[in-house]
C-alpha positions in Angstrom: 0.0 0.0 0.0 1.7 3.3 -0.9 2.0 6.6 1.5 -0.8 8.3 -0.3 -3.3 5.1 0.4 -2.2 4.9 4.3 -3.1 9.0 4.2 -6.2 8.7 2.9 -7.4 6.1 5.1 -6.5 8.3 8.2 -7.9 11.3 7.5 -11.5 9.2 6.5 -10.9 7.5 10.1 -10.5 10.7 12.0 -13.5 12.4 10.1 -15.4 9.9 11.2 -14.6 10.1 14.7 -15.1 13.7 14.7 -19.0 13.3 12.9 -19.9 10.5 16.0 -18.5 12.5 18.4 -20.5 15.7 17.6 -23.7 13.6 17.3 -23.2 12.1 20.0 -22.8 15.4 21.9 -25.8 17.3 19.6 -28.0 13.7 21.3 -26.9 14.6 24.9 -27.5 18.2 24.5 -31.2 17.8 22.9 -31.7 15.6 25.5 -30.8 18.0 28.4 -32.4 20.9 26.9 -35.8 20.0 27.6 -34.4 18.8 31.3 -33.1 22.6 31.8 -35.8 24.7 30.3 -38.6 22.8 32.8 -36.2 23.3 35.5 -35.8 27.1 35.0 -39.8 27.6 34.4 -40.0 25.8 37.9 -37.6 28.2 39.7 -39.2 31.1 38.0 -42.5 30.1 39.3 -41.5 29.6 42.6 -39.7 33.1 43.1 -42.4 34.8 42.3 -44.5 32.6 44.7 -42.3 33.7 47.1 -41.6 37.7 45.6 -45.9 37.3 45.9 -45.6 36.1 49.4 -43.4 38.4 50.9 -45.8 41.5 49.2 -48.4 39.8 51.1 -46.9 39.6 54.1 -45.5 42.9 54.2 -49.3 44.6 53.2 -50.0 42.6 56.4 -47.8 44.0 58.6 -48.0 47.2 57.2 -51.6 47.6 57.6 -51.6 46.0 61.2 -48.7 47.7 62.7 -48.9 50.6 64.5 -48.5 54.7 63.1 -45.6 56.3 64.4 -44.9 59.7 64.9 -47.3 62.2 63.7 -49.7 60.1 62.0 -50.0 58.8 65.3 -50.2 62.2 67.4 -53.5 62.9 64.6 -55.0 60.0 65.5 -54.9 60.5 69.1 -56.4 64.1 68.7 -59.0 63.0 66.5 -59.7 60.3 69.2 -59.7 62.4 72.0 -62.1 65.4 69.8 -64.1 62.6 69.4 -64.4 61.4 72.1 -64.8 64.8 73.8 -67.9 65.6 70.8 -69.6 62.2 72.0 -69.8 62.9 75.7 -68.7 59.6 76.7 -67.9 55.9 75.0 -69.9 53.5 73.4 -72.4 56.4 72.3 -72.3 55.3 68.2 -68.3 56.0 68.0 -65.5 53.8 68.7 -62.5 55.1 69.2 -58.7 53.6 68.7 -57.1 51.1 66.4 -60.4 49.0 66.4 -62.4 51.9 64.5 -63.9 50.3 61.9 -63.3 52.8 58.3 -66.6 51.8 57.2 -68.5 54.2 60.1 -66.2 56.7 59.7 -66.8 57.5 56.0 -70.5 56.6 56.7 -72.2 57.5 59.6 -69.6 59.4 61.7 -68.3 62.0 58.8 -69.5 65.0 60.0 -68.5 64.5 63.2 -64.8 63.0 62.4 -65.0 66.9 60.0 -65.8 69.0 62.9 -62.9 67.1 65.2 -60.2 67.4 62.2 -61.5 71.1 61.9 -61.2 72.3 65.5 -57.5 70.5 65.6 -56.3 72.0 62.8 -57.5 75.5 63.9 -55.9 75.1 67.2 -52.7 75.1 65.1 -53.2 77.9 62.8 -52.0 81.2 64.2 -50.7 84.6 63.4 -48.6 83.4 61.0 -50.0 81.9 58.8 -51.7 85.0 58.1 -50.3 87.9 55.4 -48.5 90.6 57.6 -50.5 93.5 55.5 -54.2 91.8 56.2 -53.8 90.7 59.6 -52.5 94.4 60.1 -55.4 96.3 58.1 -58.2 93.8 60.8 -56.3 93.9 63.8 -55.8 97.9 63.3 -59.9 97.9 62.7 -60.7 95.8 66.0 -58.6 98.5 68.0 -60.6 101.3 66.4 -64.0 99.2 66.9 -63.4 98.4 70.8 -62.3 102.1 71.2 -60.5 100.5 74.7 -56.6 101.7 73.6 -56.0 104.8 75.0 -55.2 107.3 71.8 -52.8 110.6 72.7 -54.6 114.0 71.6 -51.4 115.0 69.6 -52.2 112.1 66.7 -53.4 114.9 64.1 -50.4 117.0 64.0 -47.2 115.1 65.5 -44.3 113.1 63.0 -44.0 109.9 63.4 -40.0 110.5 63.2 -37.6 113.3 62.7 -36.9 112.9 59.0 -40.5 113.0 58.3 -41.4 116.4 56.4 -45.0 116.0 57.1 -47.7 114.0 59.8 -49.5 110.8 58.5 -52.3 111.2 56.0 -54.0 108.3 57.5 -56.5 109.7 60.3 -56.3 106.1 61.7 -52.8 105.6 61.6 -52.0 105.3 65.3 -54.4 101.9 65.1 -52.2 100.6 62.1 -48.9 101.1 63.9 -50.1 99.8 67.1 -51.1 96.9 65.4 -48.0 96.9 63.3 -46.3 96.7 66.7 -48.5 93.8 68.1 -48.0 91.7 65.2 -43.8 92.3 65.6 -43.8 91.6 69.0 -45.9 88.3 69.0 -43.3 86.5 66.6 -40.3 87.6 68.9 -39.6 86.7 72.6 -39.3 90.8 73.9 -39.0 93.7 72.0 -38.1 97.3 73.1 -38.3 100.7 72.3 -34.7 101.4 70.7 -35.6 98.6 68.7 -38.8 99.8 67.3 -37.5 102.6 66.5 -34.8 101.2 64.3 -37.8 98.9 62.7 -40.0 101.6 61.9 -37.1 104.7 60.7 -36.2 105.3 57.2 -34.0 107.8 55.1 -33.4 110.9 56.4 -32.9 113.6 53.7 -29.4 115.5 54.0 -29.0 116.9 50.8 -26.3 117.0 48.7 -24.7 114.2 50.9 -26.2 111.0 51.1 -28.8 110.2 52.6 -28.6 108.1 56.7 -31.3 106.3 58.2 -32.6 107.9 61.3 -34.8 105.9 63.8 -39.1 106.8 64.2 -40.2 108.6 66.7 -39.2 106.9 70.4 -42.0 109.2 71.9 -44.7 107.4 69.0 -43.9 103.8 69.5 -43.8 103.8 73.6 -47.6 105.6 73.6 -48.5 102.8 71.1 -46.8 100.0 73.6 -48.6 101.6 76.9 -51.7 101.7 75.2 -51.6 98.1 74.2 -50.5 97.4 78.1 -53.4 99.2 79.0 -55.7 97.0 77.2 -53.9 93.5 78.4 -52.6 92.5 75.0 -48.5 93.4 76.2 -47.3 93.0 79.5 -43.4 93.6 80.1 -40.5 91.2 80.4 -38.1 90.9 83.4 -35.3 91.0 81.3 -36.2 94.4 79.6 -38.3 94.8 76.8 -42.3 94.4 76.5 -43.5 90.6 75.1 -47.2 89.1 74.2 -49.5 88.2 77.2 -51.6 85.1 77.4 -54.8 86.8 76.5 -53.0 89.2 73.6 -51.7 85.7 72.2 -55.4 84.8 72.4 -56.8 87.7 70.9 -54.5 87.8 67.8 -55.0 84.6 66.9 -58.9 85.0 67.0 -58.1 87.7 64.7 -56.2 85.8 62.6 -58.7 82.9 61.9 -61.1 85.5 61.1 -59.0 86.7 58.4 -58.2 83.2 57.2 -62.3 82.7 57.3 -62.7 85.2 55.2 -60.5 84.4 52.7 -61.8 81.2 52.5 -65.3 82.6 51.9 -64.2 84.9 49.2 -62.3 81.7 47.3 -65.3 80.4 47.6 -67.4 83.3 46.0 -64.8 83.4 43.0 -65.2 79.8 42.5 -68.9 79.6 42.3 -68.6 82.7 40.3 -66.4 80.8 37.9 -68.6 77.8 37.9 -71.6 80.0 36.9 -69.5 81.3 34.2 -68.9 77.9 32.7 -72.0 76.9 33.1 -73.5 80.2 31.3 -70.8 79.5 28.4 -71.3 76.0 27.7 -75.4 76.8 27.2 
């Protein structure tokens, strides 16, 4: 047999080798595919199972677990308003975590409404009210109770040496003791050199420029003592006049009028709107 027979008849022995073995492999591969793909379906299925499980679970706890912090602090002052509204327990309210949510939204709304409105308005004060409207009703309550003691120079005196003329305003006195109210209810204790600073301005020198020069010390101590006089200041131990319990008291009374009646007049413009609509899309 020559070299070129013996060649030939190796390279046909290792082809054939090669074709069995890569069946043989392509057989044990079909055969584990459908093994593998029904395991991974499996374990797919079973983590969401479990993914559904723990949701579940979690919803659970979530929903049975106490509120913290000031979800918490609402629900006790809702409790106790109603609580306080129904005289005493078992009188059509239940109180608590075992408060059903069907009676609430049903047959205790109103009441549930009334309690979330009185606790919320125990929290709204003077500030939450614009500094320019609280000032315009406050300065109009002064004027109306007629109580404040009013000096008999108010028509003719400054209210600070670089002013050229007196105040237009014939009410003007009410407006800056007001003014001051307001001021000294958001700080601890105010004095007088301070108000003065607060309510100066430019004085006029001129060719040179112009300094600030402080109001009128004489102005702003009348409008103090006659706010003393009344019970709305009283004066601080450290120096300085701060807000009394009943002043504190009185201005925010004042204040959630004012917020009332900006409610009312949102109101008005959105019915007035509404009508508008209503009249357009006839």
């Amino acid at each position: 047999m020559s070299r070129i027979g013996v060649k030939r008849a190796i390279n046909s022995s290792t082809t054939r080798k090669t074709r069995s073995s890569g069946s043989q492999q392509q057989q044990v591969s079909n055969t584990k595919a459908p093994a593998s793909a029904a395991s991974a379906a499996s374990l797919a299925k079973k983590r969401h199972e479990s993914a559904n499980k723990a949701k579940a679970s979690k919803g659970s706890r979530r929903a049975a677990g106490p509120l913290k912090g000031k979800d918490e602090d609402a629900r006790a002052r809702v409790d106790g308003e109603l609580q306080r509204l129904a005289g005493r327990e078992g009188k059509g309210i239940r109180v608590g975590k075992d408060r059903p949510q069907a009676d609430l939204r049903q047959t205790q709304r109103p009441r549930v409404d009334a309690a979330l409105t009185q606790t919320f308005e125990g929290l709204m004060n003077v500030r939450d009210v614009d500094a320019d409207t609280f000032i315009r009703a406050y300065s109009q309550h002064l004027k109306r109770s007629g109580k404040i003691e009013v000096p008999v120079w108010v028509d003719i005196v400054k209210t600070g040496a670089y002013k050229e003329q007196a105040p237009y305003d014939p009410d003007w006195f009410y407006v800056r003791a007001a003014a001051l109210a307001r001021h000294i209810y958001l700080r601890k204790a105010v004095g007088v050199g301070a108000l003065t600073k607060l309510h100066g301005g430019p004085k006029n020198q001129g060719h040179m420029p112009s300094k600030h020069s402080p109001a009128s010390g004489s102005v702003q101590r009348k409008c103090l003592q006659g706010l003393e006089g009344i019970g709305v200041l009283e004066k601080d131990p450290k120096g300085g006049r701060k807000i009394s319990q009943d002043g504190m008291r009185d201005l925010d009374r004042i204040a959630m009028a004012c917020l009332e009646s900006q409610r009312e007049e949102e109101d008005e413009e959105d019915d007035d709107d509404e009508d508008e609509a209503e009249d357009d899309d006839e």
